[in-house]
C-alpha positions in Angstrom: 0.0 0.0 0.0 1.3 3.5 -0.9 0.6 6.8 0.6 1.1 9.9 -1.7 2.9 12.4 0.8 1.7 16.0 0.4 4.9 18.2 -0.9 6.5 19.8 1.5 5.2 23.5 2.1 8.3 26.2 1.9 9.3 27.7 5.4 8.3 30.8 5.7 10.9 33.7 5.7 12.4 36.1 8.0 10.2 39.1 6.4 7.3 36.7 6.3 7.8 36.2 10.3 8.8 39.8 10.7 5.7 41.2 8.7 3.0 38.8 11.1 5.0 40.0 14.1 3.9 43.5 13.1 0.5 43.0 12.3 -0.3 40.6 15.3 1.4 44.1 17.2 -1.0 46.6 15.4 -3.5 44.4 15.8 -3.4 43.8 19.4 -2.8 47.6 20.2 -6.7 48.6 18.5 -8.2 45.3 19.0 -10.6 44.6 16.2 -12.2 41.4 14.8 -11.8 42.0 11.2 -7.9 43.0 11.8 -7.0 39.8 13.8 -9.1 37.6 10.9 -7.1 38.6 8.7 -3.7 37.4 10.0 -5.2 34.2 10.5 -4.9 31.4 7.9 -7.9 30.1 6.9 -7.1 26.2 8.8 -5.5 28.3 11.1 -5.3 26.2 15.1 -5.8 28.4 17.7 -4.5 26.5 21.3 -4.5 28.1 24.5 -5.1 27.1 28.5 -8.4 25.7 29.5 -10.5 26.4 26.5 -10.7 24.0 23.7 -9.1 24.1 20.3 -10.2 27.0 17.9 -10.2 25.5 14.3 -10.4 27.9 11.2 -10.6 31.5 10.6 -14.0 31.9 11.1 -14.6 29.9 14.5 -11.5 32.4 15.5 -13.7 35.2 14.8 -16.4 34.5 16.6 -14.4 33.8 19.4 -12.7 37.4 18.8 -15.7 39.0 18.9 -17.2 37.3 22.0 -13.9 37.9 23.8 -14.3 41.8 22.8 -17.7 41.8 24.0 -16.8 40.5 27.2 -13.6 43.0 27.5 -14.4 45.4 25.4 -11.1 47.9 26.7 -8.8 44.9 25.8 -5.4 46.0 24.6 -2.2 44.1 24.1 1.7 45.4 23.7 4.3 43.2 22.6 7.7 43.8 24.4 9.8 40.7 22.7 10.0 38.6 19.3 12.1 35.9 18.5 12.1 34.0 15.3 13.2 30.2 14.7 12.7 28.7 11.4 9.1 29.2 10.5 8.0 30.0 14.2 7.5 33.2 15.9 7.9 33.9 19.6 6.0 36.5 21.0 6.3 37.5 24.4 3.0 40.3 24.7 0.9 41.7 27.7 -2.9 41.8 27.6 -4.5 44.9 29.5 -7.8 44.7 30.5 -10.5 46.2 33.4 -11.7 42.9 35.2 -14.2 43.7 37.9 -14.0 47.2 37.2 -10.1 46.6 38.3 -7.3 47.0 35.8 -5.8 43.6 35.1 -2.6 42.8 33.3 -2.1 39.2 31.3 1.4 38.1 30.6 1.4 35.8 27.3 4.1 33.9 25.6 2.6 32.7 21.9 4.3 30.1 20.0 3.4 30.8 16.4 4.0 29.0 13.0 3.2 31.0 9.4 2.1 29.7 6.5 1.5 31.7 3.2 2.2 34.6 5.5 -0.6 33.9 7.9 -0.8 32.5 10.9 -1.0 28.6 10.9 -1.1 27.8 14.7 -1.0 29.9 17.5 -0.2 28.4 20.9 -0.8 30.6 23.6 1.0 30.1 27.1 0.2 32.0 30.4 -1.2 31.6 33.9 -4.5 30.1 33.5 -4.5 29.8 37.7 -3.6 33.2 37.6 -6.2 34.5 36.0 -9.2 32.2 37.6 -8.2 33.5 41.1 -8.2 37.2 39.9 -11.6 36.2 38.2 -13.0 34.5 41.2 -11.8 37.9 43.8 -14.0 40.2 41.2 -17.5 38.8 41.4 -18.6 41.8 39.2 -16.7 39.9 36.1 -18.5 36.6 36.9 -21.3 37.3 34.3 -19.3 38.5 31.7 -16.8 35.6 31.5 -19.8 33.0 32.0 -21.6 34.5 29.0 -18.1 34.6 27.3 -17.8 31.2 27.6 -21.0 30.1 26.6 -21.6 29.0 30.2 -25.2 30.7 29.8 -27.7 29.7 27.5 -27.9 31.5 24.3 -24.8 33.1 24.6 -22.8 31.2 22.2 
């Protein structure tokens, strides 16, 4: 039995990696659901703590825009970028009011480009971090349950 291999798929270059790291930057800094579609492949794989696997470009932009409905003053800055082959690591702060207190999200994103888009994003930060500073705020609770479909209707 033979298996026809599917031909290898160029790495993607320095500017390629370089360009994406600007955009995801721009994009972060004005957060808006059309501007983050559009750096996203269209198979891209979105993987991050405690929430499932986001697969394609629109599934991603749906979860965009209930994410910005929940933190609607969401803002990111990206301090560091390193690039390895066709990977780009990011290391980024999210700002955000949580509870009507300012909160501040540390992130490390491992991300692989394809076609100059972004393939697969894998997101790493404190997930226990973040539940305990969302537990102390009870006046997030409802947001981040309707964010996370935990309420009928709201996915």
């Amino acid at each position: 039995m033979s298996s026809i291999a599917e031909p290898a798929r160029p790495a993607a270059t320095s500017d390629e990696l370089a360009s994406v790291a600007e955009r995801f930057a721009r994009a972060w800094a004005s957060p808006d659901v059309d501007r983050f579609a559009e750096l996203l492949h269209p198979d891209v794989l979105l993987l991050q703590p405690v929430t499932r696997p986001i697969r394609g470009r629109e599934a991603a932009r749906a979860e965009f825009a209930r994410l910005l409905a929940w933190l609607p003053d969401l803002c990111g800055t990206v301090d560091r970028t390193a690039i390895d082959g066709d990977t780009l690591l990011l290391a980024w702060r999210l700002r955000f009011g949580l509870g009507g207190r300012p909160y501040e999200l540390r992130i490390v994103d491992r991300i692989v480009v394809a076609d100059g888009l972004i393939r697969e994003r894998e997101a790493y930060y404190d997930s226990l971090g973040l539940m305990i500073a969302l537990l102390g705020r009870p006046g997030a609770w409802l947001g981040y349950w309707r964010y996370r479909g935990y309420l009928p209707g709201a996915r």
